[in-house]
N, C-alpha and C positions, 0 to 999 in steps of 0.2 A: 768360235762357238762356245770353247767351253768358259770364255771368261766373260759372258752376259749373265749367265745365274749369278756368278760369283757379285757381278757388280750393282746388278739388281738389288741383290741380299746386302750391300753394304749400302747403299741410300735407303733402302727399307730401315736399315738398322739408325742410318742417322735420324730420316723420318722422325721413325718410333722416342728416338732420344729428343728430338725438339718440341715434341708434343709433351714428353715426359715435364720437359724443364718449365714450360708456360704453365702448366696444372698446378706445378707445386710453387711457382712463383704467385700466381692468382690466389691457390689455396692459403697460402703463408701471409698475404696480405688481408684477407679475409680473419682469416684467422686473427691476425693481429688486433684488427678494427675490433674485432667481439673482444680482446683482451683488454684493450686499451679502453670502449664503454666500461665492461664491468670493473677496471680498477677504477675510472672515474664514480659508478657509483657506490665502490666502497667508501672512495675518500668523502665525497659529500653524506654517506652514511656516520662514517666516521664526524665529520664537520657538525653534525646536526647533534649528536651524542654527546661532541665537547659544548656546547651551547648549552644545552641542555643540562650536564649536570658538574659541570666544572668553572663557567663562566657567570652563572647566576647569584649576585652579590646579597647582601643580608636586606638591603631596601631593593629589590627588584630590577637593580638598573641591569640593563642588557651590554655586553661588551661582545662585538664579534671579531673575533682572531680572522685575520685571511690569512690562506697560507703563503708562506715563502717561496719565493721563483728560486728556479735549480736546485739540480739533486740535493747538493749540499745542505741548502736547507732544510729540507722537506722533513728528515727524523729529529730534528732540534725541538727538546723540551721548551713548553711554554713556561715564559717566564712568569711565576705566582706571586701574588702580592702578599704582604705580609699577614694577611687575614685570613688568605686560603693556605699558606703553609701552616696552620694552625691543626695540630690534628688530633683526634679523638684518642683519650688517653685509657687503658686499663691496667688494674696493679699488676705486679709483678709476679702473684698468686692469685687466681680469682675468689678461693673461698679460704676464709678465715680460718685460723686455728684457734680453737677456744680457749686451750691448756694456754697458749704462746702468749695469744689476747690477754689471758690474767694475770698471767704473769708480767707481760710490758704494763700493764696497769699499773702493778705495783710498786714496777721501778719507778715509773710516771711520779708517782704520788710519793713517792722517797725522794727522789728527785727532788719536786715543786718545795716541799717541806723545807729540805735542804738549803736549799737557794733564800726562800723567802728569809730562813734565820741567817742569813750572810753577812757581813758587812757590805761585801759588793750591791748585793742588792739594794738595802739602803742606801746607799751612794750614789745609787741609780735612781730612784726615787726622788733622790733628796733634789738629784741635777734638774728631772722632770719638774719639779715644782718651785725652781728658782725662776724669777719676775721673765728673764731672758730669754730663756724657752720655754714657760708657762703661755706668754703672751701670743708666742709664733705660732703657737700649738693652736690658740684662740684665731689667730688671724687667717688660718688654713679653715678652719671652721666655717666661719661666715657668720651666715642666720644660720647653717646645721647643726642640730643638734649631737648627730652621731658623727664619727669618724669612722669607715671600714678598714679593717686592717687586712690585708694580703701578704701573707706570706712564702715568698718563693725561695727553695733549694735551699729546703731544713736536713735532706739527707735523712737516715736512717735509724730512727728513732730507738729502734730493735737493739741496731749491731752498735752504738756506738752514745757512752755518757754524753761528748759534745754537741750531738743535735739534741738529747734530751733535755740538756741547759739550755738550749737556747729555744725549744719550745716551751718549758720551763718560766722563762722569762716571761714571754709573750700573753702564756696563761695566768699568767699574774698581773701583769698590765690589765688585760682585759679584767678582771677582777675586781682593781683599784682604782680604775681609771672610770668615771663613769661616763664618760663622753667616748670608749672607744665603742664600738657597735661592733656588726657579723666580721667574724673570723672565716676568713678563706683560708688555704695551704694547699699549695701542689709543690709534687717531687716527682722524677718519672720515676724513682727507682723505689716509690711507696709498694709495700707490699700492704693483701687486702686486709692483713692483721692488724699493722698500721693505720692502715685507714679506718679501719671499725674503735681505734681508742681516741684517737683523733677525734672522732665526732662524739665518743664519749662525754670529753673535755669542750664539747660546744662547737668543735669546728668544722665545715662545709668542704669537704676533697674535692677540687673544682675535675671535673672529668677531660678537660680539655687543655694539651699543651700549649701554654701561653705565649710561652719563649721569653717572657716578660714583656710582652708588647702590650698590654693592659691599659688602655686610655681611661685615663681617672674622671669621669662625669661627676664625681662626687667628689668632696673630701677621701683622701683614702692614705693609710699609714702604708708603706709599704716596709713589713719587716725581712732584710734581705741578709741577713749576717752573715758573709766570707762565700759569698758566690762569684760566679767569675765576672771577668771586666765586662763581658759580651751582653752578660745579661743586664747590669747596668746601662748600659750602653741603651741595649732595644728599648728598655721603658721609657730614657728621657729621650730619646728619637721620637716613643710614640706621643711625646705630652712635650710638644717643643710648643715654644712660646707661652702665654699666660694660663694655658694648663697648668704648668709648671706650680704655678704659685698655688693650685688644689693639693697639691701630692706633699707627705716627709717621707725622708729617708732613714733608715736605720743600716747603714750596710757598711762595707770596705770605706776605708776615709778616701775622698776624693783626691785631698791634698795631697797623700803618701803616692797615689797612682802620678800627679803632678811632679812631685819630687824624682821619680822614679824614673819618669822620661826625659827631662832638663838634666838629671847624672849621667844614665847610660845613652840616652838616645833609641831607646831599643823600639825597632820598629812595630816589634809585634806588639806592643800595649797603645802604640801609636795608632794604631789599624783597627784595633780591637776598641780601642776607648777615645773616636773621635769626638762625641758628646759629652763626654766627662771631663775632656780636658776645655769642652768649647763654654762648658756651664759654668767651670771655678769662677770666671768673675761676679757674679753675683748670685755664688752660694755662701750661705752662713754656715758654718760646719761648727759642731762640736762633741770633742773627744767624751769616748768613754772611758773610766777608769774602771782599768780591773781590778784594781786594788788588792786583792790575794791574787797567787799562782794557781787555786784550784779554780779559776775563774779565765787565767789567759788563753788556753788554749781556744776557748768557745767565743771570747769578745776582745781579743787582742785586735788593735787596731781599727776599733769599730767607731764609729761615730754618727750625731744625728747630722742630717744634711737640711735645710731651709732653702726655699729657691725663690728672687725675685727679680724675674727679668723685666727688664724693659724695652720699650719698642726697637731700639738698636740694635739689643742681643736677639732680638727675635729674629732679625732681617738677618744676624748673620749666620744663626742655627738653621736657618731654610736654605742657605747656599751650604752645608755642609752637604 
């Protein structure tokens, strides 16, 4: 008699535990389903937002991304094309200094002064104006009347004589030259002091990191003096085939980067400069003379570059 309570009280207990476990087995699945709706409608919240304002190209076309199947996938950056890595650029300071402003001014114009009385310069001129690259200059032209010149990675006008000479230069070209047209220049590391004598001197601070991917619709000069291989590299990537023959160059000699890989083999200029090395066949290059030492450090190893590809070299700049 006394072990019916007792056994009563233990099926009561297991009972009570069996009801327990189906409650929270049913609740847990419930549960889940409401988790599993609303993270489905984050991601298509999500989905609808990338459409929206990441995938919408400059002519309107629509691209839809679906996502990736498995977890794996699913946090992977979308891959951007070279027009949406482009990103909105501000200086380095956003409000100018006035004292700094006058005074870069005046190195400015000590500077230009400078240069123009040079032998360099003249030399430089004198090269501009022989039949050989007079002509090329003309043949880039067309029916245009202007040429635009762009300037990328002048560096620091402020801190440093060598980007001073070599915008220097450029403001003199533009000067003497009357078929060059609108001056561009970006640097990321322009400060906004910089930027306000810059346009001083007539020229337009493009607001937007290029990366030198600038597709030449025009005639356009591109002055590039001792920037790196990469960024050579992305402009003739963006202007392969009879682009090619709109654009000059002013920058690093193509040749030397050539010479440079056929000695060492060095892969990193190999990776960095597959276009540079894929154009030398039908580039026309010619050296600049520095002719004084107060001039090497700014235009050592510089040269103009001319490009004329043909339908062969095109086909084979598209498989690179």
């Amino acid at each position: 008699m006394l072990l019916i309570p007792s056994l009563n009280l233990y099926f009561f207990h297991q009972y009570l535990l069996a009801v327990y476990l189906v409650y929270v087995i049913f609740y847990r699945r419930q549960n889940y389903s409401e988790k599993r709706r609303y993270n489905i409608l984050l991601v298509m919240a999500a989905s609808a937002k990338v459409l929206t304002h990441e995938t919408c190209t400059v002519n309107e076309d629509w691209t839809i991304v679906l996502p990736r199947r498995g977890r794996k996938g699913r946090n992977l950056p979308r891959i951007r094309t070279p027009e949406e890595q482009q990103k909105p650029w501000f200086p380095t300071e956003l409000v100018s200094d006035p004292h700094r402003e006058s005074k870069l001014l005046q190195k400015m114009q000590t500077c230009i002064k400078k240069l123009e009385s040079s032998e360099f310069y003249q030399t430089f001129m004198n090269q501009i104006q022989t039949p050989e690259i007079l002509n090329r200059f003309y043949s880039v032209l067309g029916s245009e009347l202007k040429m635009q010149m762009v300037i990328y990675g002048i560096g620091s006008i402020e801190s440093y004589e060598t980007p001073r000479l070599q915008l220097s230069l450029a403001i003199l070209m533009k000067r003497k030259l009357s078929w060059i047209g609108d001056v561009e220049v970006f640097d990321p590391i322009l400060s906004a002091t910089e930027a306000r004598v810059l346009e001083s001197f007539g020229c337009s601070v493009l607001s937007v990191n290029e990366q030198g991917r600038r597709c030449a619709t025009k005639p356009t000069l591109f002055y590039m003096p001792h920037c790196e291989a990469e960024l050579y590299d992305n402009l003739l990537q963006a202007n392969q085939g009879v682009m090619l023959k709109g654009i000059v160059l002013l920058g690093n000699s193509f040749e030397t980067y050539e010479q440079h890989v056929s000695e060492y083999k060095s892969s990193v200029i190999v990776n960095t400069a597959k276009h540079i090395l894929a154009v030398r066949k039908f580039t026309q290059e010619f050296s600049i003379k520095t002719v004084s030492d107060d001039y090497f450090a700014a235009f050592h190893d510089s040269s103009w570059h001319f490009f004329s590809p043909d339908v062969e070299a095109e086909l084979q700049l598209t498989e690179i």
